[in-house]
C-alpha positions in Angstrom: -41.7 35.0 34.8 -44.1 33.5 31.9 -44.7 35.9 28.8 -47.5 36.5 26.6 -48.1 38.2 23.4 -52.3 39.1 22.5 -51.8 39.0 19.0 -55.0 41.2 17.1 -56.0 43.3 14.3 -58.1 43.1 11.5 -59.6 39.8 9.5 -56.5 39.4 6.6 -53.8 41.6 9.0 -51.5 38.9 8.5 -51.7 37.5 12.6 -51.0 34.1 11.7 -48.0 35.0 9.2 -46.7 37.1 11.7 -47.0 34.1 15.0 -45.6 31.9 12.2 -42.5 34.5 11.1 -42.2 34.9 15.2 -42.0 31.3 16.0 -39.4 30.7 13.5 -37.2 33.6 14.3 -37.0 32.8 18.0 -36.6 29.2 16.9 -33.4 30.4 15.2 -31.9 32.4 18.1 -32.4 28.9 20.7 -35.9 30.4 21.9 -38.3 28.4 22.5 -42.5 29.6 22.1 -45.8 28.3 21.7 -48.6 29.3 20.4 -52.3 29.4 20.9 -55.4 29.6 18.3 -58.2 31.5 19.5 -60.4 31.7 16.6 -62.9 29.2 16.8 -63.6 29.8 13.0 -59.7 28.8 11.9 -59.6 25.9 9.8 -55.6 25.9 8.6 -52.4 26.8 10.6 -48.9 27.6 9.5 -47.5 26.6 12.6 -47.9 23.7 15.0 -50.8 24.7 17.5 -50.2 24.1 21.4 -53.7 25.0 22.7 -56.8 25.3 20.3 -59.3 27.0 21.0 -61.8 24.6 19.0 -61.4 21.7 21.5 -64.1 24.5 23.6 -65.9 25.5 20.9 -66.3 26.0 17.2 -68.0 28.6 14.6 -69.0 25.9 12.5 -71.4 24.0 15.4 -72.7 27.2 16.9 -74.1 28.8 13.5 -75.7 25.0 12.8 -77.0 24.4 16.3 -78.0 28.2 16.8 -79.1 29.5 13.4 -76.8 32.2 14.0 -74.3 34.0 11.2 -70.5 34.5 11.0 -70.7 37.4 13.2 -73.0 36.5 16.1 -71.7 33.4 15.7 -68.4 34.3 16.4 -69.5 36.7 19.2 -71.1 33.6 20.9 -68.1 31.9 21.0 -65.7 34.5 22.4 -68.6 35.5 24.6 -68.6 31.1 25.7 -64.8 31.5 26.1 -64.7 34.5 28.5 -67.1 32.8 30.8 -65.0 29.3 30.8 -61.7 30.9 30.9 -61.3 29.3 34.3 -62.4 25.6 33.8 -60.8 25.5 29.5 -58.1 27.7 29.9 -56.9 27.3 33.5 -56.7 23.7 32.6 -54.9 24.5 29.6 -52.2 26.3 30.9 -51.4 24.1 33.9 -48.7 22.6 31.6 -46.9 26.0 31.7 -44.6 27.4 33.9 -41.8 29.8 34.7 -39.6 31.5 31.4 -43.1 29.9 29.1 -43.9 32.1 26.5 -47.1 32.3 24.6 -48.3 33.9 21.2 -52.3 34.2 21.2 -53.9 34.3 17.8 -56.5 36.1 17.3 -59.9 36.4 15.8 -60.3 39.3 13.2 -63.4 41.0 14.4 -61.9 44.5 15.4 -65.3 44.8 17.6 -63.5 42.3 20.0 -60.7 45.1 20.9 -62.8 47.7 20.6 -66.0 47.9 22.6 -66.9 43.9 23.8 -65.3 42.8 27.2 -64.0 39.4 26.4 -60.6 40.2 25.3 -60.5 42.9 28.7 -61.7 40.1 30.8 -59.1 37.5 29.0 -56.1 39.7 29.7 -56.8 40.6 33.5 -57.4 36.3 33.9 -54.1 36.0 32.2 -52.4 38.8 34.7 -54.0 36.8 37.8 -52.1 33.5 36.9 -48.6 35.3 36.8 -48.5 36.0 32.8 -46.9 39.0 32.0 -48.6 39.9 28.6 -48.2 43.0 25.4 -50.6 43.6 23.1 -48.9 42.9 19.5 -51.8 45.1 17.0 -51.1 43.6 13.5 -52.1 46.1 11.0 -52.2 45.4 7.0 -49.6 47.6 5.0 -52.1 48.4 2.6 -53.9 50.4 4.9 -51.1 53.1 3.9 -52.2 53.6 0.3 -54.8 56.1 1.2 -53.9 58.3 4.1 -58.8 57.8 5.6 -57.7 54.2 5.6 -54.9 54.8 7.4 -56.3 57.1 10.0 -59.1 54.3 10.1 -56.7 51.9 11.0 -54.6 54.0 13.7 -57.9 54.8 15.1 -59.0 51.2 15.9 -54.7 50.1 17.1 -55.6 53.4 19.4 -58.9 51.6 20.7 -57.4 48.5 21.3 -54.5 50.3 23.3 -57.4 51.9 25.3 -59.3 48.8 26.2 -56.8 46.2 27.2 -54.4 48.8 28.8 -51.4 46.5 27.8 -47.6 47.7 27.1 -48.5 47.7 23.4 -46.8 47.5 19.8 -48.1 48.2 17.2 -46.7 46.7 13.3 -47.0 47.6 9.9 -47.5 43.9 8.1 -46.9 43.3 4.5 -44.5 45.7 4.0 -42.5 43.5 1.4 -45.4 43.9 -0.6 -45.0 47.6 -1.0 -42.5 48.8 -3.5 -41.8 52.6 -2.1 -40.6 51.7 1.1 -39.9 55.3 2.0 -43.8 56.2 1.1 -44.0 53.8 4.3 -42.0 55.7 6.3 -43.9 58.5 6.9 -46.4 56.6 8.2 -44.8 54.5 11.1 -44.7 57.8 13.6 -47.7 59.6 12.1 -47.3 64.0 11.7 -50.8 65.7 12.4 -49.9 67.9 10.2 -49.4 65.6 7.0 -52.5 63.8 8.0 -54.6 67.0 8.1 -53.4 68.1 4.9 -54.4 64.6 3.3 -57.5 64.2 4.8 -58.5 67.8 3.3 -57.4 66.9 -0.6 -59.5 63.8 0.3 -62.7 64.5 2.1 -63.0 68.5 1.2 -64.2 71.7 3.2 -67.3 69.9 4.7 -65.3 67.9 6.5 -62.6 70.3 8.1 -63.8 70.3 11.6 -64.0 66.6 11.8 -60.1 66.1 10.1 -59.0 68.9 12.5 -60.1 66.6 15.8 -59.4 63.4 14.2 -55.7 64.2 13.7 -55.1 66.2 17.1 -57.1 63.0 18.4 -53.8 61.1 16.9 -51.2 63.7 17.5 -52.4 64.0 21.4 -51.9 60.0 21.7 -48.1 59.9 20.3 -48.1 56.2 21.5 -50.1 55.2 17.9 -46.6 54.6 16.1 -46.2 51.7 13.8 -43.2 49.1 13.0 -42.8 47.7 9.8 -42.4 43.9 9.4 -41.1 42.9 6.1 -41.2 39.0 6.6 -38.5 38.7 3.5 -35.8 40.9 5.7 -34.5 38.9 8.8 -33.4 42.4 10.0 -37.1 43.7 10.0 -38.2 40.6 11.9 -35.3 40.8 14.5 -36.2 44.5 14.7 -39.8 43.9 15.6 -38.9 41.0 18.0 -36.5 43.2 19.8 -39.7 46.0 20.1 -41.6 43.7 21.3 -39.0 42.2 24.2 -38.7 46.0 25.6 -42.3 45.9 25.5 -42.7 43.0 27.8 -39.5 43.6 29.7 -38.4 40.0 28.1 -34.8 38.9 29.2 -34.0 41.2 32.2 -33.9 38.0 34.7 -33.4 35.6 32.4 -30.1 34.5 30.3 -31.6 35.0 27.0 -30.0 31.9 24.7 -28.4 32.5 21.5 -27.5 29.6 18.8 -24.8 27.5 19.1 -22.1 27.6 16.0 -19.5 25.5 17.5 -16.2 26.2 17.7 -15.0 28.9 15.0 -18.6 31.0 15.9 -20.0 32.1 13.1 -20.3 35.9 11.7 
């Protein structure tokens, strides 16, 4: 069985810490992964890149040679990816085979998960060649400071879920940048209740109707649940990685290798 992780959220979500933080932990534990940019407008990686998607195509060329901006620019070239998924990325992953395991970084454009067919259309290629794939939605911890930007956020993790129907986990980055860890905890399986009553001290009477939906809209899909990566605690990353196994049924028919102490083990 070959694995995948999608690996999205928003621009500054912290994907790239988090594929970086991943690699190394499963480095650690004899685990071997690879991982894949697909953001033509990357320029600096943390980690050493296995497929890229600028050998296809870049930002940089298709806003010179098409007058076009960041954003349609960017559209242009996950649109140019979706239709050479076949002939680039076939090719690609011909190198790949059985217990392979792939991270997919992503652009930042939350449009891509939410309403254009690229990253649909990427994910049912990636099924038909034998990859069995979850959905990793990396969302920033400051997004908790104020309870609209956190609905916000849960809103477009519950879009993404919808769209690429993937087993998918959802994870709270940055968290070592938050001081009151247990202020974070009440966001990570979200009440209806408290979001109702913060929405209301926040947005006032006009807005009642609208809060009531939006946080039955949450409290109806239970899956939007969050799990905090703090990238200084080896626990929190071995936590997530674990979540994220379960999701993709990782290890149930293969011997999952553990590192080698040498004689004496090691505690």
């Amino acid at each position: 069985m070959r694995f995948a992780q999608l690996v999205i959220g928003p621009a500054g979500s912290g994907k790239s810490t988090f594929c970086d933080q991943f690699r190394q932990h499963c480095e650690a534990i004899g685990r071997s992964v690879h991982i894949v940019n697909l953001d033509p407008a990357a320029e600096q990686f943390r980690y050493p890149v296995s497929i890229d998607v600028r050998d296809l195509i870049t930002l940089d060329d298709v806003m010179e040679e098409l007058k076009l901006g960041p954003n349609g620019g960017l559209l242009y070239c996950m649109e140019y990816l979706e239709e050479n998924l076949d002939d680039w990325l076939g090719e690609e992953l011909e190198g790949y085979g059985d217990d392979d395991y792939l991270l997919f970084d992503c652009p930042g454009q939350i449009e891509l998960y939410s309403h254009v067919s690229v990253f649909r259309t990427f994910v049912e290629y990636m099924q038909r060649q034998g990859w069995n794939m979850c959905a990793v939605y990396c969302l920033d911890s400051q997004f908790v400071t104020e309870v609209p930007k956190f609905v916000a956020g849960a809103l477009q993790a519950l879009s993404a879920m919808v769209l690429l129907e993937l087993p998918h986990v959802n994870v709270l980055t940055k968290v070592d940048l938050i001081r009151d860890k247990e202020y974070v905890n009440q966001f990570l399986m979200p009440d209806a209740k408290l979001l109702l009553d913060e929405l209301g001290a926040s947005t006032g009477p006009a807005f009642e109707r609208l809060n009531r939906a939006v946080a039955s809209l949450v409290d109806d899909y239970s899956m939007v649940s969050f799990m905090p990566l703090d990238i200084d605690d080896e626990d929190s990353i071995g936590d997530v990685v674990q979540q994220i196994d379960m999701a993709l049924q990782y290890g149930e028919d293969i011997e999952v290798k553990t590192k080698d102490f040498g004689e004496g083990g090691g505690d």
